[in-house]
C-alpha positions as CSV (number, residue, x, y, z in Angstrom):
1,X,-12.3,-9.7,9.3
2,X,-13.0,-10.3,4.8
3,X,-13.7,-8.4,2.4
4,X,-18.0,-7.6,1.8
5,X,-18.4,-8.6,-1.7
6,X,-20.2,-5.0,-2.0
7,X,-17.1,-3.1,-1.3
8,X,-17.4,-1.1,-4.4
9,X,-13.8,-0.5,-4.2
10,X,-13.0,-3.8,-5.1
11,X,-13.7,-5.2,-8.7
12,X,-15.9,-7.9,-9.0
13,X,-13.0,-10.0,-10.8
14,X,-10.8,-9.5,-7.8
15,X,-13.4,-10.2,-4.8
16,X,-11.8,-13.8,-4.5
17,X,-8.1,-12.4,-4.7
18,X,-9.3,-9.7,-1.8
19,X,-10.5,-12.7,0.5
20,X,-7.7,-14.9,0.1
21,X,-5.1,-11.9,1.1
22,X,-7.3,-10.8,3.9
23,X,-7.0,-14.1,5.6
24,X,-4.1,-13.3,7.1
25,X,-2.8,-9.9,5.8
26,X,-2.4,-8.8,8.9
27,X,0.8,-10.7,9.5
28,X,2.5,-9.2,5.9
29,X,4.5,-6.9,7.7
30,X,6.0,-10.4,9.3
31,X,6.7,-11.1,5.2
32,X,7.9,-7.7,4.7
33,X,10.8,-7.5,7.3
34,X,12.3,-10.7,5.8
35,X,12.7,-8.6,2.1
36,X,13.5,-5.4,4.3
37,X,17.0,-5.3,2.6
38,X,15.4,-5.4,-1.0
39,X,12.3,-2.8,0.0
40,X,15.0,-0.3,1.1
41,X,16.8,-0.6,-2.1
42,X,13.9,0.3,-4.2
43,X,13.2,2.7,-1.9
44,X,16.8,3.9,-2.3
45,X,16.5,3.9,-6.1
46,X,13.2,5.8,-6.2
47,X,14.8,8.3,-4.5
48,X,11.8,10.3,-2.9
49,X,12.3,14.1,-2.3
50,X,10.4,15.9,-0.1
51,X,7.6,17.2,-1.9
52,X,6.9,13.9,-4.0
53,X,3.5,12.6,-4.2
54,X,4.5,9.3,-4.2
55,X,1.7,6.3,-5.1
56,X,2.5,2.6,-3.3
57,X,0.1,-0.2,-5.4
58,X,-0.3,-3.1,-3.0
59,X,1.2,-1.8,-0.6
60,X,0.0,-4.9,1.8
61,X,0.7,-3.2,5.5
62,X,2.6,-0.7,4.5
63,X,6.1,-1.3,4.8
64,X,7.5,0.9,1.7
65,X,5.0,3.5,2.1
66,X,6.3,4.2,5.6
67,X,10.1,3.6,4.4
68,X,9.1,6.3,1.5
69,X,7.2,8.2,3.7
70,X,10.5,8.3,6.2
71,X,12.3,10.4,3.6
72,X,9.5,13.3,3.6
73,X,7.8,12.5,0.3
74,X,3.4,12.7,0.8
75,X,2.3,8.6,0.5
76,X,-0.8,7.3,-0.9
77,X,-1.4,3.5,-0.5
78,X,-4.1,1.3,-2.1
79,X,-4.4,-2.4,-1.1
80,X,-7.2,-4.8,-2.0
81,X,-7.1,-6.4,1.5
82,X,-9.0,-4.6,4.1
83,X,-7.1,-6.4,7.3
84,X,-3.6,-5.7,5.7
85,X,-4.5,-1.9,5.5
86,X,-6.5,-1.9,9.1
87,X,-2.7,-3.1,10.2
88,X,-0.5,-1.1,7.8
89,X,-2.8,2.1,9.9
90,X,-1.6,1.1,13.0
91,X,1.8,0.7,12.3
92,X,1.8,4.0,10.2
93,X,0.7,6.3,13.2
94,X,3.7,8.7,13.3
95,X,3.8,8.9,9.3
96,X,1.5,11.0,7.0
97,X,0.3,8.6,4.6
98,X,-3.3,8.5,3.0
99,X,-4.0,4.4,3.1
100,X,-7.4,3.6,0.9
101,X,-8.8,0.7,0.0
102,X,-8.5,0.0,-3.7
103,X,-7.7,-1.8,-7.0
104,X,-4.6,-1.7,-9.1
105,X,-6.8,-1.8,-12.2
106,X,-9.0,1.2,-11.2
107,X,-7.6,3.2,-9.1
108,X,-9.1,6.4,-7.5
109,X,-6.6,8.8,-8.7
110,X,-6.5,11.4,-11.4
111,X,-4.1,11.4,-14.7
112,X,-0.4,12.4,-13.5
113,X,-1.6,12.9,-9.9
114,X,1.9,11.1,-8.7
115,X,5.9,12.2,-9.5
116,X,6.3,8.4,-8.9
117,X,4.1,5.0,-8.2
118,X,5.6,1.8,-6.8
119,X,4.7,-1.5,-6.5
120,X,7.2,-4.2,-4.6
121,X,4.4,-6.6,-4.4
């Protein structure tokens, strides 16, 4: 599976960047479990509560959204990389998070729409 260069989601700039992470971002999580320790901390130091709106930027297939989403907050997850979020759904099946695909330099949210937004990209 790739990105369709008409994937208005996507910026133009970063149609290449979206291809080469689709190529195999269905095996990030396999990435993600070997930096488990230091996504937990952030997680840890983020401190979600429960009724958070909480915003993960490339959040690849998910693994601090569903760590975030763990602690009760409400997840929203943008990822250029179409496989990586195909994945990140499947994995995320007992956790209420709102995956989209998306760009980091436009994304689809309003002005103060999150109490926090992290990245451990």
């Amino acid at each position: 599976m790739s990105c369709s260069p008409t994937e208005a989601a996507i910026l133009p700039k970063n149609q290449s960047a979206a291809l080469v992470w689709n190529w195999g971002g269905e095996h990030y999580d396999k990435i993600s479990s070997q930096i488990a320790d230091a996504i937990d901390h952030c997680v840890d130091r983020l401190a979600p509560g429960k009724s958070d709106q909480v915003l993960d930027i490339a959040t690849g297939t998910g693994w601090t959204a569903r760590r975030i989403a763990e602690r009760g907050a409400e997840v929203n997850a943008v990822d250029i990389c179409s496989t990586a979020l195909k994945t990140a759904r499947r994995l995320a099946t007992n956790h209420q998070i709102n995956f989209q695909l998306g760009n980091a330099e436009a994304l689809p949210f309003g002005s103060s729409s999150f109490d926090a937004v992290v990245s451990t990209l």
